[in-house]
N, C-alpha and C positions, 0 to 999 in steps of 0.2 A: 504494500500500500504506500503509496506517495505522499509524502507532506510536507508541511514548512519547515520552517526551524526549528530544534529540536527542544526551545527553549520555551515554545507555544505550546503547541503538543505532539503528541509523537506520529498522528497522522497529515493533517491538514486537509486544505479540501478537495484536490485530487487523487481518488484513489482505484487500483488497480486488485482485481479477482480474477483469481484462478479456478477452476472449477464454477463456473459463473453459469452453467447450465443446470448443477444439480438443485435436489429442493433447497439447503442449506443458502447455494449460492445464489440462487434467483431471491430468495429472501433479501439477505445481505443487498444484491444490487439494489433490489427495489428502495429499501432502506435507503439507502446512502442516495441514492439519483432523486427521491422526496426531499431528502434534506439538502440538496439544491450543489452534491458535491458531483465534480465531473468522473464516472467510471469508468475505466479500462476495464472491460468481463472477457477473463481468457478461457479457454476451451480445450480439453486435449482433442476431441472427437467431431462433439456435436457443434452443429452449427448453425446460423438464425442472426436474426437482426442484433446486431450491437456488440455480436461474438467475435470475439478476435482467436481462431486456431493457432496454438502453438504449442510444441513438446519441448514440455521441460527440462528435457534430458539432451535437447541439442543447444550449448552453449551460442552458436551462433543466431538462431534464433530467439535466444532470449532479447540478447545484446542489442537485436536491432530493435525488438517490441519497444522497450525501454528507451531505449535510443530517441527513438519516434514520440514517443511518449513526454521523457524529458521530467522525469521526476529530480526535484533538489534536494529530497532525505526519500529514507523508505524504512518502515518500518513494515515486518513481515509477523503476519499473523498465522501462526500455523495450527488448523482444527486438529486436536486432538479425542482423545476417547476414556471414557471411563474403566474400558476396556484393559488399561496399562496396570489393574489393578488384579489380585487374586480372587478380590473377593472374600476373604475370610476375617477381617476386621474393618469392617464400616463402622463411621463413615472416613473418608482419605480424605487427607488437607492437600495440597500443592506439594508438602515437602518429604508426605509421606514414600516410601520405597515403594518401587512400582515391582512389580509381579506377574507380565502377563500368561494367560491360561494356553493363548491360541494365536494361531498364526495373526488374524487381524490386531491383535492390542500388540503381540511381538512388533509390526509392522510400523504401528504406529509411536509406539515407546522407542523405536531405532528412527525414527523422523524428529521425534522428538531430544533426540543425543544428537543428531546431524546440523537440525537449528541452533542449538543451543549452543553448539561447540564451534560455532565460525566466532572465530575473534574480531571482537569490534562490528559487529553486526547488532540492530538493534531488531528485537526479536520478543513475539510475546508467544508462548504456548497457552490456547485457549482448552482444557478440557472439556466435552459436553458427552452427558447420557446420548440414548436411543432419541431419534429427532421424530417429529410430526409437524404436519401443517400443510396449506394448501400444496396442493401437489397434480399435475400432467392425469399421470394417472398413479390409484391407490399401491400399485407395485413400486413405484420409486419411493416405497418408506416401511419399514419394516414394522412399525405401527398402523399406517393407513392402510396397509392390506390386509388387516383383520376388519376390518367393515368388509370385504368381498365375500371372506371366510364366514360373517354372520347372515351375509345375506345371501348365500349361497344354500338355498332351502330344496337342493337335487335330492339329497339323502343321501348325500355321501358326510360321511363322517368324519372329522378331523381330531386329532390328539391334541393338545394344546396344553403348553408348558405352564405349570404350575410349581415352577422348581424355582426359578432365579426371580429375585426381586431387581424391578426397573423403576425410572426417573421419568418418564417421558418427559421430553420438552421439547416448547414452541419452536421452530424458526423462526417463527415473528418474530419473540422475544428475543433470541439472541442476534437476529439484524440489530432490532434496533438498540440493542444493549454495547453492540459495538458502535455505532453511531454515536450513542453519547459517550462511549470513552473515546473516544476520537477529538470530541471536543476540552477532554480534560487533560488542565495544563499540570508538570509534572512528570515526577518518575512513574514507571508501573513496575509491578513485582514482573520476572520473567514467566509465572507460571500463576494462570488461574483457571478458578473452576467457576462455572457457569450449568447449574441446575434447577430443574422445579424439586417439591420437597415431595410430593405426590408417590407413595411407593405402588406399586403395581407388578402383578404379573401378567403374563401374556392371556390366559385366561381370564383373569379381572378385568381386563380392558376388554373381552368379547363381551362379556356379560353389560360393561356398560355401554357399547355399542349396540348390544341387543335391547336394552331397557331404552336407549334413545331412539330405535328403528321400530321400538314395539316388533319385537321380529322374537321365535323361540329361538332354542339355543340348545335345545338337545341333542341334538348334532355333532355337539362341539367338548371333548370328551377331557378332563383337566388329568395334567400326569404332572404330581408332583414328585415323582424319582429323579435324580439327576442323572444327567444324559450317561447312555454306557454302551459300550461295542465299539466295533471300530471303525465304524463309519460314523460315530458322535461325534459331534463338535463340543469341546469342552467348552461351556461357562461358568462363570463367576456366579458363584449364589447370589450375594450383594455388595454391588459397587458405588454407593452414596459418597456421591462427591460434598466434603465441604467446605460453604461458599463462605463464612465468613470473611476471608481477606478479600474477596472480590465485592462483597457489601460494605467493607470498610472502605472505599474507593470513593464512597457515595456519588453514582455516578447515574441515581436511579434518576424518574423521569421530573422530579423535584428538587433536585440534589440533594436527594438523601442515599438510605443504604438499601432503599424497597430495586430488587433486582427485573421487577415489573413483568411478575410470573404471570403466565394465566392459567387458572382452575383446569384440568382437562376435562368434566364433562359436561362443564357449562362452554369451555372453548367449542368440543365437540355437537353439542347439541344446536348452538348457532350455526356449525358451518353445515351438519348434515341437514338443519330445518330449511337452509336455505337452497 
């Protein structure tokens, strides 16, 4: 992300997204393009109005984005996961040891050493749980395609995990939550967490997609054993991220320390009514 002087804050108001296509990222853009800052939305793949393709992994192509671009600082936000965690003592601060289970949090815990270990780069690690929120379609979110799964009334029957506790959160919230740190002047810690408090399992969330569709749910079969064989993906029982240092920031939409959560199934229940 592009910004001013580093004495303002640490973005300013041109800034630049990678992954600018997925739900995360179309949030985020939106965010920032409302609040009236100019976007660069880069793209490894997809492409569409306002997308700029480029792969990260070819130095020259970065060079020239950038180039064209013409940022005077850059501060690199890199999405992380709650995932870096084992799970076995919630809730995790920022400073806690990370532990991950499976390949995706391994992945992301080694992005997260790669950012942080360029010297002299200014760099914030943001963690967030499982995401939801407007979305293309319900399969680009590992939350919103359980509403297909409840409304899915064929008579086929699904198992649904009743094992690991989740955080859903917005991608609204966390655009616009990076928007207002964007505006605050100051140091940031290199490492924050970004969650709703909301605990859930994957099955709990059917049932309340079921009670907002008025739809049955017997269908939809709760396993609370944790995954085993060897085609399971190991998870984390419970990964509660905590956000204290990121509330003490006060960076909420009053300049306080409220992180400007929203409820999940009053969130839900407006966007399915609608």
């Amino acid at each position: 992300m592009r910004g001013g002087p580093a004495s303002e804050n640490p973005f300013g108001r041109k800034q630049s997204k990678q992954g600018a296509s997925g739900v995360l990222g179309t949030a985020v853009r939106e965010a920032f393009v409302n609040a009236h800052h100019e976007v660069l939305c880069l793209s490894h793949s997809r492409s569409g109005k306002g997308l700029v393709q480029v792969d990260l992994t070819k130095e020259s192509e970065v060079e020239k984005v950038f180039a064209d671009f013409k940022p005077n600082c850059f501060t690199l936000v890199y999405i992380s996961t709650d995932y870096v965690f084992d799970g076995t003592s919630p809730p995790y601060t920022p400073s806690s040891v990370t532990n991950p289970l499976q390949s995706y949090g391994q992945s992301k815990r080694d992005g997260e050493l790669a950012v942080l270990g360029v010297d002299g780069a200014s760099v914030i690690v943001l963690r967030v749980p499982v995401l939801y929120g407007p979305a293309p379609k319900n399969s680009d979110s590992a939350i919103n395609i359980l509403v297909d799964v409840v409304k899915d009334q064929s008579g086929k029957q699904y198992k649904m995990d009743h094992y690991a506790t989740r955080y859903p959160t917005n991608v609204v919230d966390i655009a616009k939550f990076l928007v207002r740190l964007s505006g605050r002047k100051g140091s940031t810690p290199p490492i924050l967490h970004y969650s709703a408090a909301e605990p859930y399992t994957k099955y709990e969330i059917c049932l309340v997609f079921a009670k907002i569709l008025n739809l049955p749910h017997s269908h939809i079969v709760p396993d609370a054993e944790p995954p085993t064989g060897a085609g399971a993906t190991t998870r984390p029982r419970d990964c509660q991220l905590y956000t204290r240092e990121t509330e003490d920031l006060h960076v909420g939409e009053n300049g306080d320390a409220s992180l400007g959560l929203s409820l999940f199934e009053e969130w839900w229940s407006q966007y399915l009514n609608n």
